[in-house]
N, C-alpha and C positions, 0 to 999 in steps of 0.2 A: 529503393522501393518502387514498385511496379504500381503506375499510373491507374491503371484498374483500380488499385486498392485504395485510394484516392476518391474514386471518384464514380459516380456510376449515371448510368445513361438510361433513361425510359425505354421500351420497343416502340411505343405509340408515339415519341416525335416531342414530346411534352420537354423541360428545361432540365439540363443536370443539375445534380446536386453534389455535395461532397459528404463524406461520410466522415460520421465520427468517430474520431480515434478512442480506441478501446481505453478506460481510464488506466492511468501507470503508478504502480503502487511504490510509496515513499523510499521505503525500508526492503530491502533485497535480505532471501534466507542467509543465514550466518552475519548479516549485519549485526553489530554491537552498539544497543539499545539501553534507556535507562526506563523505566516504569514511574511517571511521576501520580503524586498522591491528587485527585483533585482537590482544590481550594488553599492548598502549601505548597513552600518550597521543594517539600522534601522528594525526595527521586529515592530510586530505588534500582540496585544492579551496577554494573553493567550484566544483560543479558543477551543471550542469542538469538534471534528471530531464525524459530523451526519452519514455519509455514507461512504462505500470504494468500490473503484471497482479495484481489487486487482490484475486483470489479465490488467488492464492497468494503476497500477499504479494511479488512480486519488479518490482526497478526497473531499466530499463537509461538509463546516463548518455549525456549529449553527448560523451563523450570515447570515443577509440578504447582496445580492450578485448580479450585474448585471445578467441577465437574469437566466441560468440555468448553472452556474459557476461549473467547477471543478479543484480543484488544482493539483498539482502535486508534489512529492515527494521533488522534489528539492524547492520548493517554500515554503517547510512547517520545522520546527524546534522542536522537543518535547520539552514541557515543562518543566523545574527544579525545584521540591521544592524547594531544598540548594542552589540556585542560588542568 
């Protein structure tokens, strides 16, 4: 990674700073997901994460979904082969 990107400098002399890294989302597209229910054990899938929007956290699955549905982080479980 290019130290720029790191880091950035005032023109007027004032103190660096370092910049924040962009947030990185859990679940990567085609990752194999479960959907848990909140307040139970119960899960649901395994599914495919279609889409990520990574700076807010929210995933929409391969399965069909009220309106234009997206999930979020805590609502989703990756999948386990060895499970």
């Amino acid at each position: 990674m290019d130290p720029k990107d790191k880091f950035s400098f005032c023109e007027d002399g004032d103190r660096p700073w370092i910049n924040k890294y962009p947030k990185n989302a859990k679940f990567r597209p085609s990752d194999q997901v479960y959907v848990c229910v909140p307040g139970t054990t119960t899960r649901e899938g395994p599914y495919k994460v279609a889409a990520v929007k990574p700076e807010k956290g929210l995933y929409k699955l391969n399965i069909p979904m009220k309106g234009d549905s997206w999930l979020t982080e805590k609502e989703l479980e990756l999948y386990d082969d060895f499970e």
